[in-house]
N, CA, C and O atoms as a GROMACS GRO file, in nm:
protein
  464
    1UNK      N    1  12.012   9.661   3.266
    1UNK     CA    2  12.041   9.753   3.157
    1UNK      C    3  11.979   9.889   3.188
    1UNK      O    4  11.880   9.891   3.261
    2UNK      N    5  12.029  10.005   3.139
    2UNK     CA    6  11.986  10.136   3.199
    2UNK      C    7  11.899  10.183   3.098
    2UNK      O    8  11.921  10.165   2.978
    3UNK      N    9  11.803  10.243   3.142
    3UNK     CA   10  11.697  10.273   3.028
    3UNK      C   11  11.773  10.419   2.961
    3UNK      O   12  11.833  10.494   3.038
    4UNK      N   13  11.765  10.447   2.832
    4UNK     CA   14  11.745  10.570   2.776
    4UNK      C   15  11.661  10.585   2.720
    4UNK      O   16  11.589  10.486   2.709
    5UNK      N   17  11.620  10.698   2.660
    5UNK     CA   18  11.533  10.769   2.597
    5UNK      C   19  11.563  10.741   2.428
    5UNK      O   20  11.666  10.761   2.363
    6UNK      N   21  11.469  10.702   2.398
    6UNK     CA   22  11.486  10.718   2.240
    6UNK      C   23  11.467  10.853   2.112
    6UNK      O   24  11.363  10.916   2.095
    7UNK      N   25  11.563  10.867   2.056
    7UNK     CA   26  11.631  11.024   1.992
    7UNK      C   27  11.470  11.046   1.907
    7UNK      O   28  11.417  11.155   1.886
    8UNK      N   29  11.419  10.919   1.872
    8UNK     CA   30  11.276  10.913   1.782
    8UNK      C   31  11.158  10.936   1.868
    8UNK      O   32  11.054  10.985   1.825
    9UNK      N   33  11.181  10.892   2.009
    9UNK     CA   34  11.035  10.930   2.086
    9UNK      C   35  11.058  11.080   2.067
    9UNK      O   36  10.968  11.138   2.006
   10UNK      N   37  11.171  11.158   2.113
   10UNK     CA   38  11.127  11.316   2.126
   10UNK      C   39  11.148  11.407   2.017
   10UNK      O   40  11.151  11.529   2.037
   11UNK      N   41  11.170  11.338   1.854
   11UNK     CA   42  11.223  11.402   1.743
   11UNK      C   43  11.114  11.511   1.734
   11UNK      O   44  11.136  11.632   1.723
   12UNK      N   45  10.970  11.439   1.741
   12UNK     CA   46  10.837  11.537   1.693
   12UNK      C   47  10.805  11.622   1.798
   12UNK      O   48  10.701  11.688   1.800
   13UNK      N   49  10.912  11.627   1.909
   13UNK     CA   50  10.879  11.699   2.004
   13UNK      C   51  10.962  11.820   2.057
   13UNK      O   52  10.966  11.891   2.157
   14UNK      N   53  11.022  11.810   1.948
   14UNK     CA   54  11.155  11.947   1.959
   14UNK      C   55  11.111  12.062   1.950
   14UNK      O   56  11.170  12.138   2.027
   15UNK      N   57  11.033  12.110   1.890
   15UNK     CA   58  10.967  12.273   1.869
   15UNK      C   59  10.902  12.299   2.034
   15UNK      O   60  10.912  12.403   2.098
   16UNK      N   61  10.837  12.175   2.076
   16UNK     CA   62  10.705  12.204   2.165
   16UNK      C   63  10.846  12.234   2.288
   16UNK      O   64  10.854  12.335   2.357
   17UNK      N   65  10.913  12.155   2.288
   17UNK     CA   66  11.006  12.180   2.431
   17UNK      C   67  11.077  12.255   2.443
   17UNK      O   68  11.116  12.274   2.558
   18UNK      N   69  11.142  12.353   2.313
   18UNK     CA   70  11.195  12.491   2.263
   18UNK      C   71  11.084  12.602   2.326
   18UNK      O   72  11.104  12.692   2.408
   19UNK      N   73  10.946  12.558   2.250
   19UNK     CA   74  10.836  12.708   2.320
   19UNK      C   75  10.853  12.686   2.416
   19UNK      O   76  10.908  12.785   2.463
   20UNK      N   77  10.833  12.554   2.549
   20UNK     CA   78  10.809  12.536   2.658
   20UNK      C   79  10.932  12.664   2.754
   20UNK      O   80  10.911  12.744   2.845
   21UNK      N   81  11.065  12.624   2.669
   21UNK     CA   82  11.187  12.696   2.766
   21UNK      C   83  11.128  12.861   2.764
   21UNK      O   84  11.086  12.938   2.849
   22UNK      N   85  11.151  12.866   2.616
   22UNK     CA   86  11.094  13.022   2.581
   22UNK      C   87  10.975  13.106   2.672
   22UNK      O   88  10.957  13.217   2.722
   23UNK      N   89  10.909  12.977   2.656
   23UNK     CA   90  10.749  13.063   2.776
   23UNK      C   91  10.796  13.116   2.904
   23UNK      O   92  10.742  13.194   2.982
   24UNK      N   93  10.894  13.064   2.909
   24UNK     CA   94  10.945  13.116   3.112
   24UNK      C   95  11.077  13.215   3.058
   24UNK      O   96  11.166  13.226   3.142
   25UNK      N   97  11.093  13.270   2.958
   25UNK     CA   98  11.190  13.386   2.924
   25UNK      C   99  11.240  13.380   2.776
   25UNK      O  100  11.206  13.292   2.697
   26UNK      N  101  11.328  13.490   2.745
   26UNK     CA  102  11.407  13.465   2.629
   26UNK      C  103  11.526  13.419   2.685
   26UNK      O  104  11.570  13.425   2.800
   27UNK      N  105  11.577  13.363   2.564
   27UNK     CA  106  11.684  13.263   2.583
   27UNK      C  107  11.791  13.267   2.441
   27UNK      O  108  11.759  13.297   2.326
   28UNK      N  109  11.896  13.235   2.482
   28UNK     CA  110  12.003  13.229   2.370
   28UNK      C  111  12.036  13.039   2.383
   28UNK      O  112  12.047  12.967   2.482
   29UNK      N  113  12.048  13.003   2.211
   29UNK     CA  114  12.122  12.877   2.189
   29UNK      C  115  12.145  12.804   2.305
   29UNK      O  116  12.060  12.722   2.341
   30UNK      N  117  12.290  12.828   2.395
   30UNK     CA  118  12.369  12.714   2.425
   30UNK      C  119  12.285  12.797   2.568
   30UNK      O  120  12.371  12.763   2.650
   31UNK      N  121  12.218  12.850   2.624
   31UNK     CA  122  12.123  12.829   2.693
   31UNK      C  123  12.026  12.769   2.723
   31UNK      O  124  12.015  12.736   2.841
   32UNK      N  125  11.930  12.736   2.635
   32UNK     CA  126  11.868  12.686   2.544
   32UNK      C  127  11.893  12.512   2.605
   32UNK      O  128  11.828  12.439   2.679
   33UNK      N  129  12.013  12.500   2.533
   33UNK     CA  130  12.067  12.356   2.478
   33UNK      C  131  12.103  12.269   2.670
   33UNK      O  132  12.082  12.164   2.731
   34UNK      N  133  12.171  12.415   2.689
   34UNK     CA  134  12.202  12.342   2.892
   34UNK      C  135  12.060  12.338   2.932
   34UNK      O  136  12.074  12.267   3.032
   35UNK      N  137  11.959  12.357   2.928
   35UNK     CA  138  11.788  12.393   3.000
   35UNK      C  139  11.731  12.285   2.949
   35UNK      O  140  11.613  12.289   2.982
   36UNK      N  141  11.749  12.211   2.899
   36UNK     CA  142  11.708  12.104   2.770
   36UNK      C  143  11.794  12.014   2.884
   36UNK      O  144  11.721  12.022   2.983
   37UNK      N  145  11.917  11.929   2.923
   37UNK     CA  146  11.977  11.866   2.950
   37UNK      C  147  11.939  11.866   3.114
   37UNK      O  148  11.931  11.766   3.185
   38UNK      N  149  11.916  12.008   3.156
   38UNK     CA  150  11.902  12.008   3.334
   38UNK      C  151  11.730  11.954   3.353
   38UNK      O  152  11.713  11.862   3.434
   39UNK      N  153  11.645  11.992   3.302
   39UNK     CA  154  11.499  11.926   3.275
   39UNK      C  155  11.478  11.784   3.234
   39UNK      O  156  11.382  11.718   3.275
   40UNK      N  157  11.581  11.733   3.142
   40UNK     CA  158  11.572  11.575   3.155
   40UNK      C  159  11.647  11.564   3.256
   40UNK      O  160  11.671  11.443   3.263
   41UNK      N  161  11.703  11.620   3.344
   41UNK     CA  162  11.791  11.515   3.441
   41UNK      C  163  11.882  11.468   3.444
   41UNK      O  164  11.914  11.379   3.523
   42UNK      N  165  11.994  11.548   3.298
   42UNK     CA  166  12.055  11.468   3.213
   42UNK      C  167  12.082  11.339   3.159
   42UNK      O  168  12.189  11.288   3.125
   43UNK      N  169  11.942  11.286   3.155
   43UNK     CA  170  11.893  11.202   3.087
   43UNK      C  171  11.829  11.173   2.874
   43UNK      O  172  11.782  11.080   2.810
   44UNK      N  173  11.866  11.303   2.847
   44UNK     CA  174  11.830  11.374   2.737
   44UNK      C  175  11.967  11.513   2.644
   44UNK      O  176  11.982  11.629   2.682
   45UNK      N  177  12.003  11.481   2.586
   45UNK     CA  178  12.049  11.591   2.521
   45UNK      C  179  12.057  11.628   2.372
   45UNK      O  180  12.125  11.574   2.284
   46UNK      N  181  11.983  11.719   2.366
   46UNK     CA  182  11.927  11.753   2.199
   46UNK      C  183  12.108  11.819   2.169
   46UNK      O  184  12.189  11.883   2.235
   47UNK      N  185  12.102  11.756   2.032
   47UNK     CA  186  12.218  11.784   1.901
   47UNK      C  187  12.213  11.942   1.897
   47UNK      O  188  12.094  11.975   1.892
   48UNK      N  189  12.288  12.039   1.897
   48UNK     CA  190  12.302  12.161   1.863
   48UNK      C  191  12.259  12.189   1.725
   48UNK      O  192  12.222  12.298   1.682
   49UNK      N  193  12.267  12.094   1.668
   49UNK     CA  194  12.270  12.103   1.506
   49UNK      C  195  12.098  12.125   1.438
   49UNK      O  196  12.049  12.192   1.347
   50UNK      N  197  12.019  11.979   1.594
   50UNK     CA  198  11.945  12.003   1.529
   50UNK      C  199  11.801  12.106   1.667
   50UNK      O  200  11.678  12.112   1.678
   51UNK      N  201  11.902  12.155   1.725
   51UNK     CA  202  11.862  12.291   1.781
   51UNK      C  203  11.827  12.364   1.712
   51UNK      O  204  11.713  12.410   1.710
   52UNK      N  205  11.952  12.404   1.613
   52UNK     CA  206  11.978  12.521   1.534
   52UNK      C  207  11.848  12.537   1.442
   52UNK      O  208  11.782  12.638   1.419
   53UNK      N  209  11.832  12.405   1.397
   53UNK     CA  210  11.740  12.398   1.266
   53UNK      C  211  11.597  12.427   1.330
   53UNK      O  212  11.531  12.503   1.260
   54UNK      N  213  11.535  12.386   1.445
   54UNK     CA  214  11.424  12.380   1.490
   54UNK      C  215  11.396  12.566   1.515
   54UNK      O  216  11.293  12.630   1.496
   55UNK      N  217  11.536  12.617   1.566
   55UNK     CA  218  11.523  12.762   1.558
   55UNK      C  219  11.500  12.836   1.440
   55UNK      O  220  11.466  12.954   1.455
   56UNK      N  221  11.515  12.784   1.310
   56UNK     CA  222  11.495  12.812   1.229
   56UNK      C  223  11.345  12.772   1.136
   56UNK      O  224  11.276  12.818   1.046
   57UNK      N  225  11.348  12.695   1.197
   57UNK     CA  226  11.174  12.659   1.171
   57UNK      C  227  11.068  12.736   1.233
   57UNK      O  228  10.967  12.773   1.175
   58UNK      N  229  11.094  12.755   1.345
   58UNK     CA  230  11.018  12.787   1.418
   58UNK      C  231  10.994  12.963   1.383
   58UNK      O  232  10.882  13.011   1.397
   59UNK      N  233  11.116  13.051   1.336
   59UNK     CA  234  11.105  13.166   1.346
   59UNK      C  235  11.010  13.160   1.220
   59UNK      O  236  10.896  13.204   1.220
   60UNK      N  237  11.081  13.092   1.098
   60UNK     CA  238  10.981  13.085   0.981
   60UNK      C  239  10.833  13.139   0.981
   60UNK      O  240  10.764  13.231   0.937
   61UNK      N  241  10.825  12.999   1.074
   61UNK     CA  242  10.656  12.996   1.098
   61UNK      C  243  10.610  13.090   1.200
   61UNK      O  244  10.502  13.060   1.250
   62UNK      N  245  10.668  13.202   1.246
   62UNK     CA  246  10.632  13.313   1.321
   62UNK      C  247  10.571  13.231   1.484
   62UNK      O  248  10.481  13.275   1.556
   63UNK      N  249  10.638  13.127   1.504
   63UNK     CA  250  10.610  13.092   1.673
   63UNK      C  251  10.709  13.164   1.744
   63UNK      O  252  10.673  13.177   1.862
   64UNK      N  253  10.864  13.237   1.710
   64UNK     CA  254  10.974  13.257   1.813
   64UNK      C  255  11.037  13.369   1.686
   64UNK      O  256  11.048  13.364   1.563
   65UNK      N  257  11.072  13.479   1.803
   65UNK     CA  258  11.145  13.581   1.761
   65UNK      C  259  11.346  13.598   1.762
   65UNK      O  260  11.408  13.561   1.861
   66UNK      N  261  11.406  13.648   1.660
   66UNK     CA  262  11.513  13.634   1.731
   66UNK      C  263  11.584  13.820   1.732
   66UNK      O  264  11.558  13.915   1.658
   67UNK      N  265  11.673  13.808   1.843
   67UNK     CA  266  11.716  13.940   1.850
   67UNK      C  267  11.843  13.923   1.907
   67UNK      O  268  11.869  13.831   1.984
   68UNK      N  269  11.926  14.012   1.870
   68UNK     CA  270  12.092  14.024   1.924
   68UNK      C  271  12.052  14.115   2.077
   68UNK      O  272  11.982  14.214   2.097
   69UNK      N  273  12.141  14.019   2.174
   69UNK     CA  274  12.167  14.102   2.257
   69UNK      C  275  12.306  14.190   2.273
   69UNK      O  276  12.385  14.171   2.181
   70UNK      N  277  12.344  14.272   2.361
   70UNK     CA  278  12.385  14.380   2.364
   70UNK      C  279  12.512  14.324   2.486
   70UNK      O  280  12.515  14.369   2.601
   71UNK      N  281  12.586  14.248   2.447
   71UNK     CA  282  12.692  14.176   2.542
   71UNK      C  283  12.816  14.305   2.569
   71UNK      O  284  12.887  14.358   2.482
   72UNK      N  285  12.815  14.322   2.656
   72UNK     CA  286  12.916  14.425   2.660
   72UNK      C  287  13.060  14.270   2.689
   72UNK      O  288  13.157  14.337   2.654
   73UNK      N  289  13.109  14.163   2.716
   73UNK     CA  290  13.209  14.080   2.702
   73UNK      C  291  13.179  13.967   2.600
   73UNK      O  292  13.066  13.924   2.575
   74UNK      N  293  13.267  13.935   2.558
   74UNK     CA  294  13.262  13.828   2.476
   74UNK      C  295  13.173  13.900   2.360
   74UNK      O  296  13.125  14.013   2.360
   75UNK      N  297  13.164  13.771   2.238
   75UNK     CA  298  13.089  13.752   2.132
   75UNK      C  299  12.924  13.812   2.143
   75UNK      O  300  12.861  13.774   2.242
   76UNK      N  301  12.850  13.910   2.040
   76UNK     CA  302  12.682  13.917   2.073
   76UNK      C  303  12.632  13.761   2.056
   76UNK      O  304  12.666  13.685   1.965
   77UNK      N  305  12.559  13.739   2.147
   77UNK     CA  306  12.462  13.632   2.160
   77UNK      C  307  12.295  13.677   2.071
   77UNK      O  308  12.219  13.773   2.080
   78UNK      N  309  12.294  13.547   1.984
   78UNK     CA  310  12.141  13.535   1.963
   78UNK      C  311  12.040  13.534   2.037
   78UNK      O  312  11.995  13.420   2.036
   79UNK      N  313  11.966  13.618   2.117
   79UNK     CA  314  11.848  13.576   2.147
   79UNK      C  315  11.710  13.531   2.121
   79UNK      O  316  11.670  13.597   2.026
   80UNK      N  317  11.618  13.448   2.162
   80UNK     CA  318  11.476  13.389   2.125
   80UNK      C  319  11.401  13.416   2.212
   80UNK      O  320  11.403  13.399   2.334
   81UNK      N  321  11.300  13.481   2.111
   81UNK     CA  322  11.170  13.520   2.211
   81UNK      C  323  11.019  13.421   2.169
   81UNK      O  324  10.994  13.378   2.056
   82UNK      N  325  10.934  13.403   2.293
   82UNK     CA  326  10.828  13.279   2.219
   82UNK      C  327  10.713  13.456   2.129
   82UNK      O  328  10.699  13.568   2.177
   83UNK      N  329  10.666  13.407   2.013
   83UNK     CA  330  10.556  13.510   2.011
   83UNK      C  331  10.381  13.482   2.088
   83UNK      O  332  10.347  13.410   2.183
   84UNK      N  333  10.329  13.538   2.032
   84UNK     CA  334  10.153  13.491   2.125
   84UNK      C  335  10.145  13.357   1.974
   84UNK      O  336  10.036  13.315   2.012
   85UNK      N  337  10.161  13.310   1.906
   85UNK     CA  338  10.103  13.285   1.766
   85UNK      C  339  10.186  13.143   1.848
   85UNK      O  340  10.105  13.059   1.887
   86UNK      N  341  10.340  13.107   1.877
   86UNK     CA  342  10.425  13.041   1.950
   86UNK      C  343  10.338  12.970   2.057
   86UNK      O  344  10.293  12.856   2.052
   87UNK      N  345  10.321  13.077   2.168
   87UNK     CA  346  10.194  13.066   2.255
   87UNK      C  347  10.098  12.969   2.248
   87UNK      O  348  10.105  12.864   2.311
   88UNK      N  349  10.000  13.004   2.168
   88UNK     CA  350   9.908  12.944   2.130
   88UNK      C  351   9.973  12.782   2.058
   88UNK      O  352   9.920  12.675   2.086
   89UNK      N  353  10.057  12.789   1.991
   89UNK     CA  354  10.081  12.670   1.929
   89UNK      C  355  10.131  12.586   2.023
   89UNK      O  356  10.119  12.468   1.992
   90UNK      N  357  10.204  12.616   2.167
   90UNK     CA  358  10.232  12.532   2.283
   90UNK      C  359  10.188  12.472   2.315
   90UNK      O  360  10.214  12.352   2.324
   91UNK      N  361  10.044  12.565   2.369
   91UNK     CA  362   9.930  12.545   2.436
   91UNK      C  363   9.866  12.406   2.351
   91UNK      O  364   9.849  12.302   2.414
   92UNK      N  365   9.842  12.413   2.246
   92UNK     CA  366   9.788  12.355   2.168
   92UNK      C  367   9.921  12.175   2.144
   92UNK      O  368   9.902  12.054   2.141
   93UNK      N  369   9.997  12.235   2.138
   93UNK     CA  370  10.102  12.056   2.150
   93UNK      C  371  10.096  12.032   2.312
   93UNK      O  372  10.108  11.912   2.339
   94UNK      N  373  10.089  12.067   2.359
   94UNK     CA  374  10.078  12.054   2.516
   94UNK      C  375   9.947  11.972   2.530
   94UNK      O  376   9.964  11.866   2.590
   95UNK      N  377   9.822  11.996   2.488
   95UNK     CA  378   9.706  11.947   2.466
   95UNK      C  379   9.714  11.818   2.437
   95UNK      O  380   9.682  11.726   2.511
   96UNK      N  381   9.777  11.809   2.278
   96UNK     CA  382   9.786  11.707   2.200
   96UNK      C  383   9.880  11.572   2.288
   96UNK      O  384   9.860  11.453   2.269
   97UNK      N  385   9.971  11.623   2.372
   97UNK     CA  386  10.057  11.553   2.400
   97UNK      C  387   9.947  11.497   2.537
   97UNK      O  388   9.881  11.394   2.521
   98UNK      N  389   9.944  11.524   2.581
   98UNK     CA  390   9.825  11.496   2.713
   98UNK      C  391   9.725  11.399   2.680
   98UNK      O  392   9.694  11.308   2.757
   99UNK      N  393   9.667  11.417   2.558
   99UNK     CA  394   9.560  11.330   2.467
   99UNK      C  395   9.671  11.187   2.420
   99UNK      O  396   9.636  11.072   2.448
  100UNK      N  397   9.790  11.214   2.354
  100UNK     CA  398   9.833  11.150   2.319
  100UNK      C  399   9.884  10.974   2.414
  100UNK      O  400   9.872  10.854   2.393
  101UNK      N  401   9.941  11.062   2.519
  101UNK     CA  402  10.006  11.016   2.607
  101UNK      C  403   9.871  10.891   2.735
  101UNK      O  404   9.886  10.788   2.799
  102UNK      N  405   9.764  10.978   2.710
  102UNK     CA  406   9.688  10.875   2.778
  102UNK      C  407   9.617  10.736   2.670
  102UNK      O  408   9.574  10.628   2.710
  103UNK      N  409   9.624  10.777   2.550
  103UNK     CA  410   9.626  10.680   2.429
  103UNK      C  411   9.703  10.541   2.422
  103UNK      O  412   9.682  10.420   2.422
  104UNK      N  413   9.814  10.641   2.414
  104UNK     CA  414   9.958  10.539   2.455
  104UNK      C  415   9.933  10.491   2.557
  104UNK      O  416   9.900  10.373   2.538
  105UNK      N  417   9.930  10.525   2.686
  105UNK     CA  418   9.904  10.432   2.847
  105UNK      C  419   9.842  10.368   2.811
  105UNK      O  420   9.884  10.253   2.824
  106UNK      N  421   9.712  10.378   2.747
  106UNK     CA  422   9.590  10.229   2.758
  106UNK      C  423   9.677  10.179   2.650
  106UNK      O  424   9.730  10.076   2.692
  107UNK      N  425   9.717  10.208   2.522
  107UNK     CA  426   9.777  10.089   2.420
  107UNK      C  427   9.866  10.012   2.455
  107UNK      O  428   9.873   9.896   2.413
  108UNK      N  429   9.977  10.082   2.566
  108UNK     CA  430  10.090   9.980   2.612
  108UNK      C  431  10.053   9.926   2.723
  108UNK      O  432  10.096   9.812   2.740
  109UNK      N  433   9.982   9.971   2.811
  109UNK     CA  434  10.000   9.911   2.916
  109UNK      C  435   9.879   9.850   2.969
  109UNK      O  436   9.887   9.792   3.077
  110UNK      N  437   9.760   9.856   2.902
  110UNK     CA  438   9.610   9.869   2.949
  110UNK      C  439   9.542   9.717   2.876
  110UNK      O  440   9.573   9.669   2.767
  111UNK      N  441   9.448   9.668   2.968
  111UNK     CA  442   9.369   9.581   2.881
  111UNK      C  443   9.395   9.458   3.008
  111UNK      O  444   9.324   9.358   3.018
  112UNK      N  445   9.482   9.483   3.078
  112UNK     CA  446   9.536   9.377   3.148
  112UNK      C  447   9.420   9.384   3.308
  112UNK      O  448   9.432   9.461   3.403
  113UNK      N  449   9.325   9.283   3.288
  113UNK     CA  450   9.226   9.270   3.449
  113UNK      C  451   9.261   9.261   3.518
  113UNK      O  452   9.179   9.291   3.604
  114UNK      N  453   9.416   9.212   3.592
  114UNK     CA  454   9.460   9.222   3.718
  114UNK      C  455   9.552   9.336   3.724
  114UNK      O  456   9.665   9.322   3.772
  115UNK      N  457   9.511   9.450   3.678
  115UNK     CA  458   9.579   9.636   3.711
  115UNK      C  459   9.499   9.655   3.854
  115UNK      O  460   9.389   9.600   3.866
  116UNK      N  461   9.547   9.724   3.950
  116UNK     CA  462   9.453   9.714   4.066
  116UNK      C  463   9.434   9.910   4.028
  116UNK      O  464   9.358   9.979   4.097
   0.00000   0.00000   0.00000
């Protein structure tokens, strides 16, 4: 059977992997959404829908900026910028997830005396 990813392991992790893209540039949506899919491996692909909403959370809470760019073809595109406040809050789930994640290793997998 082929493993996937479960939509609930990375639900609480949608903002942190939004700043993550953002930290290496600004970015528009369905940019965004393909950078998300090439980083899992396409093993992963976040809902547009609930892209949209996390972009909207996020500006709320002053982590990500948005600005129209200046498309001379086609439709203006939304752009997202991370702020320092964004920044810092990365930095800080990035942390958490690191702490988290070695928690989890010893809870699932740990305890067992013949681990070499």
């Amino acid at each position: 059977m082929a493993s996937h990813i479960s939509t609930d392991l990375i639900r609480g992790h949608t903002s942190t992997i939004i700043l993550n893209i953002l930290r290496q540039g600004d970015s528009y949506g369905y940019d965004i959404y393909k950078q998300i899919i090439a980083l899992s491996d396409n093993q992963y692909e976040l809902k547009e829908a609930t892209l949209y909403t996390a972009f909207r959370r996020l500006q709320k809470d002053g982590l990500i900026e948005s600005y129209w760019g200046d498309e001379t073809q086609g439709g203006r595109r939304k752009y997202y910028r991370i702020t320092q406040s964004g920044l810092d809050a990365y930095e800080q789930h990035r942390n958490d997830w690191i702490f988290a994640k070695g928690v989890l290793d010893q809870l699932i997998m740990g305890g067992d005396d013949n681990e070499s």
